[in-house]
GUFISE-790545 format. One record per residue: residue in one letter; x, y, z of N, C-alpha, C in turn. Coordinates in pm, whole numbers, m for minus. Atoms other than C-alpha are relative to their C-alpha. Last residue first. Example, Ala and Ser with C-alpha at 12.3 -4.5 7.8 and 13.67 -1.06 7.14 Angstrom:
2
MARRO|residu|nc1|nc2|nc3|cac1|cac2|cac3|cc1|cc2|cc3
MARRO|S|m82|m119|m6|1367|m106|714|m77|109|73
MARRO|A|89|m119|0|1230|m450|780|90|120|0
//
This chain:
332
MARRO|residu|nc1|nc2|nc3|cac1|cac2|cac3|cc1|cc2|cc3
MARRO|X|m152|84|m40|675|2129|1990|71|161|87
MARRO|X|24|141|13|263|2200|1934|187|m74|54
MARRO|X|m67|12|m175|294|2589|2001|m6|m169|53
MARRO|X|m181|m46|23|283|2632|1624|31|0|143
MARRO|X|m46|m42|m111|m78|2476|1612|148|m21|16
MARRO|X|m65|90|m128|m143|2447|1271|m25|79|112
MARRO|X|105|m8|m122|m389|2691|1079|65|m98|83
MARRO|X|20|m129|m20|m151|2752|764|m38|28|149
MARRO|X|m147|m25|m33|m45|2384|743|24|158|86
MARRO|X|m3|94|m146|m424|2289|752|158|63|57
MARRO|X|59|m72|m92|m456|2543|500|9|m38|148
MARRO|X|m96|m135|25|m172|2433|247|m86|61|132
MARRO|X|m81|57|m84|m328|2029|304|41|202|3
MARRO|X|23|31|m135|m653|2196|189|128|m57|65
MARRO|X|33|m183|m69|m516|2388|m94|m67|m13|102
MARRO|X|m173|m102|m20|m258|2084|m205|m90|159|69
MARRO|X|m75|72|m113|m626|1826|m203|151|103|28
MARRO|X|64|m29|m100|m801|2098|m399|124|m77|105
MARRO|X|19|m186|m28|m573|2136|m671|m74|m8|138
MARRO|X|m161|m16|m27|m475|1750|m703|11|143|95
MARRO|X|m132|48|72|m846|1606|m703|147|127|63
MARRO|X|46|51|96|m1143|1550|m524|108|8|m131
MARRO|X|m2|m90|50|m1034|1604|m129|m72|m88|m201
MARRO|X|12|m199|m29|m1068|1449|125|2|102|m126
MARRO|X|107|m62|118|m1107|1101|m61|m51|166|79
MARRO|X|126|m6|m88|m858|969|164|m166|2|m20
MARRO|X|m22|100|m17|m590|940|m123|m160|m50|90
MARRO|X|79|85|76|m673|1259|m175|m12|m152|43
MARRO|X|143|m65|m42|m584|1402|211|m70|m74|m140
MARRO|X|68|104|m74|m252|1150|164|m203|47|m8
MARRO|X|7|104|64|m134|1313|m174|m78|m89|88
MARRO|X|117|m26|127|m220|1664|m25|18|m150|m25
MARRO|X|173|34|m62|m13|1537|314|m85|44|m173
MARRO|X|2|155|m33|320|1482|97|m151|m18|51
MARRO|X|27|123|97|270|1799|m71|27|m136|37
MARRO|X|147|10|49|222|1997|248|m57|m81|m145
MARRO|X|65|33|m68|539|1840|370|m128|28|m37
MARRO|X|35|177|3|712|1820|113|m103|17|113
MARRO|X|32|89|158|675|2158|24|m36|m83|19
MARRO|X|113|m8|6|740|2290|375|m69|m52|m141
MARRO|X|125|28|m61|1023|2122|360|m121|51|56
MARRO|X|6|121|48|1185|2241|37|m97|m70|138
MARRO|X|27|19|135|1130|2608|100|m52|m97|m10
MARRO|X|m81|89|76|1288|2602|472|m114|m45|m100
MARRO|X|74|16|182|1167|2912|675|73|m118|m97
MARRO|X|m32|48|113|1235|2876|1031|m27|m20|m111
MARRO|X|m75|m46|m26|1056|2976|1318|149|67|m64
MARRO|X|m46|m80|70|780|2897|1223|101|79|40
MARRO|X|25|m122|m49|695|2661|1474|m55|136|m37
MARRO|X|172|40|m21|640|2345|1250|m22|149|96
MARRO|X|95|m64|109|992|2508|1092|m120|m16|4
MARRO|X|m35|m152|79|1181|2500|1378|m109|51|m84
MARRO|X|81|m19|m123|1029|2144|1513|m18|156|m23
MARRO|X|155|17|7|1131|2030|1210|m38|53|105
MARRO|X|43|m117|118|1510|2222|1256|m141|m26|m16
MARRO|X|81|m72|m33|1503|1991|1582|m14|93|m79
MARRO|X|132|m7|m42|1579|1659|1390|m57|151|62
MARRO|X|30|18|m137|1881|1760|1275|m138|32|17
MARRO|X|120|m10|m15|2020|1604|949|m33|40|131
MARRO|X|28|99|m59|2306|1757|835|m117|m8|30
MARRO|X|m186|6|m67|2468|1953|556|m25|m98|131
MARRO|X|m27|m22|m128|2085|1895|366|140|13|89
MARRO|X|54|79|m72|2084|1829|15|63|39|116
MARRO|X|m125|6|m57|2070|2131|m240|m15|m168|123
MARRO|X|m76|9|m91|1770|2149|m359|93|m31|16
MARRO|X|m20|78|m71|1654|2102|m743|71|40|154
MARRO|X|m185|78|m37|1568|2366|m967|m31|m84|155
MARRO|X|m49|22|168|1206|2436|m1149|152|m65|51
MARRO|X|m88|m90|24|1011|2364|m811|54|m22|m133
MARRO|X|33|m118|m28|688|2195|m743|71|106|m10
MARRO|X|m131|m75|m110|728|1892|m948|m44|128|66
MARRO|X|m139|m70|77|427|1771|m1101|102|57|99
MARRO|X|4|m140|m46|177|1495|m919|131|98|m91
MARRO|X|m158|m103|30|172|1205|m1206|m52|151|90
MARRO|X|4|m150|22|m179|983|m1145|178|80|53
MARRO|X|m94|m104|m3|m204|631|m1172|7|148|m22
MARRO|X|m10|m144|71|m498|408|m1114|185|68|m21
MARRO|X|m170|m31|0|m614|21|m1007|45|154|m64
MARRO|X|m18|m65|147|m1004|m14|m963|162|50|30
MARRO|X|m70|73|98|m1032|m301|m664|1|69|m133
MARRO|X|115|107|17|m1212|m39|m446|10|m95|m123
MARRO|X|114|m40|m112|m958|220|m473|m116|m107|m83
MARRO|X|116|88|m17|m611|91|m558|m92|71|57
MARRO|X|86|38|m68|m351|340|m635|m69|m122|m7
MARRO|X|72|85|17|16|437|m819|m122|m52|108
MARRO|X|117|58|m125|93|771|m754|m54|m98|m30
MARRO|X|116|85|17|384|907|m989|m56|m59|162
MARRO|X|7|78|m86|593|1218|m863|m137|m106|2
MARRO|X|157|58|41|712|1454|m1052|m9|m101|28
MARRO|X|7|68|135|1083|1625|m904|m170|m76|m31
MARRO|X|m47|m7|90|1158|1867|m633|m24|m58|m170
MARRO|X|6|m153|65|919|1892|m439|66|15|m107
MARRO|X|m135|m96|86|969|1506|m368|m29|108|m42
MARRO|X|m12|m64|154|671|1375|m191|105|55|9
MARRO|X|8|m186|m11|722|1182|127|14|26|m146
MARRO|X|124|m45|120|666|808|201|m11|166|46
MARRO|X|104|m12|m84|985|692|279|m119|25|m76
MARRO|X|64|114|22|1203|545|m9|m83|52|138
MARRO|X|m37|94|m68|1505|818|24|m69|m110|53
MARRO|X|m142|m38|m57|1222|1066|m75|68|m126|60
MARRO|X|m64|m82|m88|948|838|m206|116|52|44
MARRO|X|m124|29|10|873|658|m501|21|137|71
MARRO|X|m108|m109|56|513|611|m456|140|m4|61
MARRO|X|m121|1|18|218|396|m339|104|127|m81
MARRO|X|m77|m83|137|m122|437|m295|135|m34|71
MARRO|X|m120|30|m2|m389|178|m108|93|86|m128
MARRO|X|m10|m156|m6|m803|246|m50|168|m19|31
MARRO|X|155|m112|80|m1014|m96|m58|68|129|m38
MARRO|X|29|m160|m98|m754|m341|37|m39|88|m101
MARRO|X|111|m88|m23|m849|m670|m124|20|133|72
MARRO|X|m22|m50|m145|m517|m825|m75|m164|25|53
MARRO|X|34|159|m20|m457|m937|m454|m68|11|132
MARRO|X|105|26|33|m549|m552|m496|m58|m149|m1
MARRO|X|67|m32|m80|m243|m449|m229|m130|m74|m42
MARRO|X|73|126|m89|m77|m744|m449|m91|103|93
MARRO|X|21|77|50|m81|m519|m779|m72|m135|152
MARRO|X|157|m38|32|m38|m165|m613|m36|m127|m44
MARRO|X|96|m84|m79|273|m251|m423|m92|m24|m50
MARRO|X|6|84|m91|446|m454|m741|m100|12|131
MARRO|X|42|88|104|365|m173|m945|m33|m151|59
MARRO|X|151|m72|m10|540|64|m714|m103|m92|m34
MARRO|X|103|55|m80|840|m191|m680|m156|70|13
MARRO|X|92|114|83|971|m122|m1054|m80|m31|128
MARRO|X|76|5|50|1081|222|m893|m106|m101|m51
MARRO|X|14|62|66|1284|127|m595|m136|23|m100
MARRO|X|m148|m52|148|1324|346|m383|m39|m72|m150
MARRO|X|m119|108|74|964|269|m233|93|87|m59
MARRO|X|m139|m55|49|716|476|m4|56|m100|m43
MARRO|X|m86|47|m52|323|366|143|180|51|m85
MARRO|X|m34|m83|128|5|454|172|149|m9|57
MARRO|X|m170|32|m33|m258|265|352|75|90|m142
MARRO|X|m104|m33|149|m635|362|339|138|0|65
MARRO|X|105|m11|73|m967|219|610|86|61|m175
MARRO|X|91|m136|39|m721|120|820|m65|16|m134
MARRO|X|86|m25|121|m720|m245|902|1|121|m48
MARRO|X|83|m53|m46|m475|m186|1218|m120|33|m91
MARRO|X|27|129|m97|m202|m408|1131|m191|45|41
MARRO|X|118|m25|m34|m162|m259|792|m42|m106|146
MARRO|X|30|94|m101|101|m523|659|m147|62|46
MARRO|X|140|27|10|180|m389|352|m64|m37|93
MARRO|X|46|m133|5|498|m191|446|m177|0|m56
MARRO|X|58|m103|m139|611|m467|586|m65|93|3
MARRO|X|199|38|m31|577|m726|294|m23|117|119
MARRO|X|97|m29|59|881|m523|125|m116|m11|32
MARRO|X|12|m143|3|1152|m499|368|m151|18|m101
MARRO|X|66|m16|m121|1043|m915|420|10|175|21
MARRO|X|103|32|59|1161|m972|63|m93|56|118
MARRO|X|85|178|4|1540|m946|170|m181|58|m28
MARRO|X|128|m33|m73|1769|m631|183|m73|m96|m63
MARRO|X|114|m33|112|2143|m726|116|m177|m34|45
MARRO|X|m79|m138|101|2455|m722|315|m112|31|m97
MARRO|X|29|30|133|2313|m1035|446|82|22|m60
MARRO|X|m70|145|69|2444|m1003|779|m25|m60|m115
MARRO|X|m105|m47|m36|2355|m598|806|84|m175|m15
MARRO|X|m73|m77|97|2025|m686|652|175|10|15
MARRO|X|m115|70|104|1981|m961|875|48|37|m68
MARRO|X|m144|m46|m61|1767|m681|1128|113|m98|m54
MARRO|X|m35|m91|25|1460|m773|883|154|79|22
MARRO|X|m89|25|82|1454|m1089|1002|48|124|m37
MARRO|X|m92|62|m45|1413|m1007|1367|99|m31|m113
MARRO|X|m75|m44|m105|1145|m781|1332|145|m13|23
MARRO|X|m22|m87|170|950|m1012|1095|125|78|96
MARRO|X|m77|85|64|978|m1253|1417|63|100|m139
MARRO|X|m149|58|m33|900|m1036|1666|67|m35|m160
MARRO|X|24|115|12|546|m917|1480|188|m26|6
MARRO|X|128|39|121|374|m637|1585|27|m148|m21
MARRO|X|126|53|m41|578|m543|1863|m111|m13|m36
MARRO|X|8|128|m94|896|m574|1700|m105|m20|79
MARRO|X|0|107|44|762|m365|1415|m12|m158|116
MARRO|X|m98|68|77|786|m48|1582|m58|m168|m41
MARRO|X|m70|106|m28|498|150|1659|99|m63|m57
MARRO|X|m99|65|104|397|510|1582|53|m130|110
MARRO|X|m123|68|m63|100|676|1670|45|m94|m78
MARRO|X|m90|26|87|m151|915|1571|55|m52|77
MARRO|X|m11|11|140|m475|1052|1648|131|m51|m53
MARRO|X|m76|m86|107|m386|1196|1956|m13|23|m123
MARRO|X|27|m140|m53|m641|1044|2239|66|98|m70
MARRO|X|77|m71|m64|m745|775|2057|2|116|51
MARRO|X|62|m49|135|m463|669|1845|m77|79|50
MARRO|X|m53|m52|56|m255|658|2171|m91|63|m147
MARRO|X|17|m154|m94|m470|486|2353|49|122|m95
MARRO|X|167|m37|27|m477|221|2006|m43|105|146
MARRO|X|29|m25|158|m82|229|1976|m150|17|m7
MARRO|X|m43|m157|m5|m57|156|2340|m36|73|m93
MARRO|X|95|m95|m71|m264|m184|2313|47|174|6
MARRO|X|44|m63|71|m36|m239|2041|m112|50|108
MARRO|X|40|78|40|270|m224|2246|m130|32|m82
MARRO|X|m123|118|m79|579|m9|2353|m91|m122|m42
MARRO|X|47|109|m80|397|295|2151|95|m113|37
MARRO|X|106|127|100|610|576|2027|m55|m110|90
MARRO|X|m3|171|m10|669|871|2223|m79|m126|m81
MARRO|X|152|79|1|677|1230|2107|34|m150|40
MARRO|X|107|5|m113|905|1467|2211|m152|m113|2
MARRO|X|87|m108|4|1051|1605|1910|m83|m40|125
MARRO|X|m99|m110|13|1390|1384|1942|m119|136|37
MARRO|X|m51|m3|m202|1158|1101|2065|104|144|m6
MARRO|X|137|m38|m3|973|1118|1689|53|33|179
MARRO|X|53|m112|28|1321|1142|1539|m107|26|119
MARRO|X|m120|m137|m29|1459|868|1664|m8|103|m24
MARRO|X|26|20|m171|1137|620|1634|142|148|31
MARRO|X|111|m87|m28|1162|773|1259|1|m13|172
MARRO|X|108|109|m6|1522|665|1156|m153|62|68
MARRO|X|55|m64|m134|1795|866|1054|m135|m57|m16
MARRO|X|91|m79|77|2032|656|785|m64|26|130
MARRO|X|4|m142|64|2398|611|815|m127|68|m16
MARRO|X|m64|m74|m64|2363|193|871|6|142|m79
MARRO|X|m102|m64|61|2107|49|771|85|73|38
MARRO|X|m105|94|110|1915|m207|996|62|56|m105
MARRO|X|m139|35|m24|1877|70|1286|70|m141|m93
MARRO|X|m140|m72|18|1515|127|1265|122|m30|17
MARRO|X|m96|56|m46|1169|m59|1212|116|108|m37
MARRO|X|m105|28|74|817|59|1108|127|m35|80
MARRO|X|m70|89|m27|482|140|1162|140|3|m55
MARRO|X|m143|m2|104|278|475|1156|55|m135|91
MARRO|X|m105|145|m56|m89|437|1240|108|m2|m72
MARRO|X|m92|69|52|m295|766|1182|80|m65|103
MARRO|X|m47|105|m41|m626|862|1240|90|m72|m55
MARRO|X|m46|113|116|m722|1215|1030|88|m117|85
MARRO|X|56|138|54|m870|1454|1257|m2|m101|m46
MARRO|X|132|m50|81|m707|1773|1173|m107|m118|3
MARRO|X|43|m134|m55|m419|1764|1419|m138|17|m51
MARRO|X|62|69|m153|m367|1396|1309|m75|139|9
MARRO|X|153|92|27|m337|1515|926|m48|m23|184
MARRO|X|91|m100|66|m73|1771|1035|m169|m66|14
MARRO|X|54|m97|m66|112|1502|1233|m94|120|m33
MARRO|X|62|73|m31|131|1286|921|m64|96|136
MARRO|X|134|1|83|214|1552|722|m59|m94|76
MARRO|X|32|m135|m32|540|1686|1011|m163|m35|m93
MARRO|X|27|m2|m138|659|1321|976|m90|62|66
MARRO|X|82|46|29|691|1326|605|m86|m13|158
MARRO|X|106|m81|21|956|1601|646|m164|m61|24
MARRO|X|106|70|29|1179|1322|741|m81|96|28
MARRO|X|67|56|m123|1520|1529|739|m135|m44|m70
MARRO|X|85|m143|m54|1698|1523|360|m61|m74|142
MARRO|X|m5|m102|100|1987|1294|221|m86|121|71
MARRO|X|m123|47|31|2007|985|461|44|123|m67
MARRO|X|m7|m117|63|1613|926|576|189|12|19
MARRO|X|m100|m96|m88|1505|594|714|28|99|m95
MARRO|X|m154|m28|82|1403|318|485|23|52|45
MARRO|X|m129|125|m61|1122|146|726|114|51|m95
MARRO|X|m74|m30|47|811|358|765|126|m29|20
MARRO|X|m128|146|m60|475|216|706|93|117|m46
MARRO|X|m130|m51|51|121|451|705|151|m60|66
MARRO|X|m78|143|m16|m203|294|782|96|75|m56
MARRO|X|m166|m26|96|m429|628|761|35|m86|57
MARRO|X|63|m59|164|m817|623|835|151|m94|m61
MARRO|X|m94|m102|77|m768|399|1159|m41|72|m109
MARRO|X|13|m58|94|m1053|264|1418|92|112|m43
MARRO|X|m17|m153|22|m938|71|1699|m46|28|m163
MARRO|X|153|m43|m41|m1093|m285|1797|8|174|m20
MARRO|X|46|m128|10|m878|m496|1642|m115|54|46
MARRO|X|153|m82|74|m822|m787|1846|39|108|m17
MARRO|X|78|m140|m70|m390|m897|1887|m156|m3|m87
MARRO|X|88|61|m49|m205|m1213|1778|m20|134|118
MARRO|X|m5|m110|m77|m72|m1102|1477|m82|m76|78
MARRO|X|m116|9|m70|41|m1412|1227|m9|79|164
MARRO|X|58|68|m61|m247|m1406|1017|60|m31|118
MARRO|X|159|m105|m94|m157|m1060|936|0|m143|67
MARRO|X|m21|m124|m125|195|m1223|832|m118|40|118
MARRO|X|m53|107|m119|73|m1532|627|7|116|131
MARRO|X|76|80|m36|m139|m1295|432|42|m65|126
MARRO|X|103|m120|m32|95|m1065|348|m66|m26|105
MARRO|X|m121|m56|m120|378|m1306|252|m58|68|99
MARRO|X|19|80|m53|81|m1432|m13|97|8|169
MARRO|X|187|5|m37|m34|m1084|m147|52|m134|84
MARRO|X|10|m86|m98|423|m1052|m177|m188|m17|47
MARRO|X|m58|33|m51|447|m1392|m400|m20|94|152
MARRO|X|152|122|m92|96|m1312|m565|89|8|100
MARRO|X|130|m85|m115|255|m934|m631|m25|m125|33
MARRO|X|116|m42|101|611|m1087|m780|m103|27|114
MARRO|X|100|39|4|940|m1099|m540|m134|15|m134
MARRO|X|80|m131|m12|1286|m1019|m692|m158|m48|47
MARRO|X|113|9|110|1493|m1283|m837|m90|122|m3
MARRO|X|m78|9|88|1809|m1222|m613|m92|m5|m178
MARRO|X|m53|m175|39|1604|m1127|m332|68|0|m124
MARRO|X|127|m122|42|1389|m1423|m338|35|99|m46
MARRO|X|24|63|165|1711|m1674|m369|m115|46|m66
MARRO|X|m105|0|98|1857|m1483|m73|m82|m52|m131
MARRO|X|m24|m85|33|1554|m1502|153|99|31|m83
MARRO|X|185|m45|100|1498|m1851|49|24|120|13
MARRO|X|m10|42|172|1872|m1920|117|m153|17|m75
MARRO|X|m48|m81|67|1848|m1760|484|96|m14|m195
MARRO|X|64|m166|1|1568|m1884|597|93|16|m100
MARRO|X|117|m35|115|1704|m2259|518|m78|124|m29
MARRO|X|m58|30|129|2030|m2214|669|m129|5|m96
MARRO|X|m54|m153|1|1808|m2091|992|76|m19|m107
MARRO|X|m161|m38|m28|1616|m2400|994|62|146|m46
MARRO|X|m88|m58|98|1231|m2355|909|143|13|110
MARRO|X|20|119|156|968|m2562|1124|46|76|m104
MARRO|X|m87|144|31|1123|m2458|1495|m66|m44|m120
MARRO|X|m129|27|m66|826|m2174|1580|49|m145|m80
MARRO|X|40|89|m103|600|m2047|1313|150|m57|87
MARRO|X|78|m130|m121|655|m1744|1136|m58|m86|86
MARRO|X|m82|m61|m64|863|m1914|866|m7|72|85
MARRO|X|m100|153|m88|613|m2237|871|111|117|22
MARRO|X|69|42|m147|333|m1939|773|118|m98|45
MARRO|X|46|m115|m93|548|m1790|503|m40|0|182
MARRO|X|m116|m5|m24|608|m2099|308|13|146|116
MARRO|X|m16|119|m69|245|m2167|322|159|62|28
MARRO|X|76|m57|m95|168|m1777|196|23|m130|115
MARRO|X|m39|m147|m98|400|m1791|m42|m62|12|135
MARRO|X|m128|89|m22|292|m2167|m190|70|99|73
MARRO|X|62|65|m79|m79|m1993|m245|121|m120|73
MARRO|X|32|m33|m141|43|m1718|m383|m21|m93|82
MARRO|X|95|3|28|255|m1922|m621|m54|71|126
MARRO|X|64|18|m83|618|m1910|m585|m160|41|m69
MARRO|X|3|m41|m84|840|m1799|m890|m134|m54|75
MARRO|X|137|m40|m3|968|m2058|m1078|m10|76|92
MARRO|X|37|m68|m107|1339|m2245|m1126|m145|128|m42
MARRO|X|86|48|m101|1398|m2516|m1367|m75|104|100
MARRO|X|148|90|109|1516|m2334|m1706|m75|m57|93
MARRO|X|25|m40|68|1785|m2101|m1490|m130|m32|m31
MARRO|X|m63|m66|79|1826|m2287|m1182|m45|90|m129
MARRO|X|m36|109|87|1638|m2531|m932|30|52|m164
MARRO|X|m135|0|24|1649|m2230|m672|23|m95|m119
MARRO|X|m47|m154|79|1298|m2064|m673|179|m78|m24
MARRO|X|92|m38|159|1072|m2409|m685|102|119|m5
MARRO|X|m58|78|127|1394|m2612|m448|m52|68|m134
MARRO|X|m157|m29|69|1392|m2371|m192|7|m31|m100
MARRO|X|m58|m118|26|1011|m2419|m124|82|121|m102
MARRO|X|143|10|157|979|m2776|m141|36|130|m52
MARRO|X|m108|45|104|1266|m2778|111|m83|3|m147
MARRO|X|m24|m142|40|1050|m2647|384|54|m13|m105
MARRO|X|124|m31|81|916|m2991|426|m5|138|m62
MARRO|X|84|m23|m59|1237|m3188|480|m116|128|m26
MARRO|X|m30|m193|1|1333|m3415|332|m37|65|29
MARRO|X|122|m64|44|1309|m3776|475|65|176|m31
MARRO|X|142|m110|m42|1650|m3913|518|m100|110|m22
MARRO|X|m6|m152|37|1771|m4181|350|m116|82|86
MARRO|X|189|m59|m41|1815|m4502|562|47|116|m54
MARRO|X|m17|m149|m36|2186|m4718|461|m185|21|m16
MARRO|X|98|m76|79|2126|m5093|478|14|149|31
//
């Protein structure tokens, strides 16, 4: 008597996105969020089986329930109490390639002024691109080693940056497959929703235009109260000076868009290299560079609205312009 063997339970899965053209479906939140939890649990997903669901996601493209349900599983996933209070939740996982991470210098701004920020993110799964933990140690700053650190840290600075792996190993782990993929998986996307630290508004960067849309759709599956997106420099989250720059939002489950305008008529040049201590240059003044001070005070204006600092475009760019004005230039 031959015995067939039982299938096994992850296989449900594979089978709704792979069973071809006319058969195949995208995931249901509520089938995302299961498939999710068994891949963030120990031993109940084989490693052939990760890596054909990530493949057969990426190849389709997630939808918002698919990412609201990836979301879900994740947070539920953290095994840390919140007990810190954030404003700003800010994710940063594409790295910079073309221009330095100006966006760096707005988040620091905002700290300086009060504004509680949590930067997350992961480095070294692309190759060629300059990564934030490498930067932020280039200027002297240290990122947290865990999250207890990340909440001293918030406290006594206002700002800190953790990496991924000590949020959540496992995401962490897939993420770094890029380089055995060859191709970026579903899990670059839930990261930047993750918000470990509830803050009170997340805001976040995509290359990828059609993903804005995506972003703003499951932040609202999500319930987060105060969430913008945009097609950030090299997919961080930094305004482009150069070019107009949609803002897709969520505030208090009302969905929005608003078009910032370019700030220049011609386009920059792109950087000959990237070196981290020119920011330090130009937070000094030491250094005059056009394009990043731009981004930078137009990256923070988009965060200060976002916040509800400000009430619209004009104000929010003439309070980030003042904050910039009134730094402390003896800060690096």
């Amino acid at each position: 008597m031959t015995l067939t063997t039982a299938e096994h339970p992850f296989a449900e899965f594979i089978k709704i996105l792979g069973k071809g053209k006319k058969g195949a479906r995208p995931l249901t939140q509520d089938e995302a969020y299961r498939a999710m939890k068994m891949i963030l649990a120990d031993g109940q997903v084989e490693p052939i089986q990760l890596g054909a669901f990530l493949m057969l996601m990426r190849v389709k493209e997630e939808t918002c329930e698919e990412l609201a349900g990836f979301v879900a599983a994740a947070r539920e996933s953290f095994a840390f109490d919140n007990n810190v209070a954030v404003d700003l939740d800010w994710s940063s996982y594409a790295g910079k390639r073309r221009h330095l991470p100006w966006f760096l210098l707005s988040t620091l701004l905002l700290a300086e002024n009060g504004i509680k920020v949590f930067m997350h993110g992961a480095g070294g799964h692309t190759q060629g691109r300059l990564y934030t933990e490498n930067v932020l140690r280039a200027l002297g700053i240290d990122a947290a080693e865990s999250i207890a650190e990340a909440g001293q840290q918030i406290e006594l600075t206002n700002f800190s940056y953790l990496s991924l792996e000590h949020i959540c190993p496992k995401l962490y782990d897939m993420i770094n497959l890029r380089p055995v993929m060859g191709l970026r998986s579903p899990v670059h996307t839930l990261v930047r929703l993750l918000n470990p630290f509830d803050a009170t508004a997340s805001i976040q960067g995509i290359f990828h235009p059609s993903y804005r849309q995506v972003h703003q759709k499951a932040a609202l599956l999500l319930d987060q109260k105060h969430m913008a997106v945009l097609k950030g420099e090299g997919g961080e989250t930094e305004r482009n000076p150069d070019v107009e720059c949609l803002v897709q939002s969520v505030h208090d489950g009302e969905l929005s868009d608003e078009i910032w305008p370019a700030l220049f008529e011609r386009r920059h040049m792109k950087a000959e290299e990237l070196e981290p201590q020119l920011l330090a240059q130009v937070w000094r003044g030491e250094l005059d560079d056009e394009f990043g001070q731009a981004a930078v005070i137009g990256t923070a204006a988009i965060a200060l609205k976002l916040l509800g600092k400000a009430d619209d475009q004009a104000q929010a760019e003439a309070l980030a312009a003042q904050f910039w004005a009134a730094r402390d230039r003896n800060r690096f």
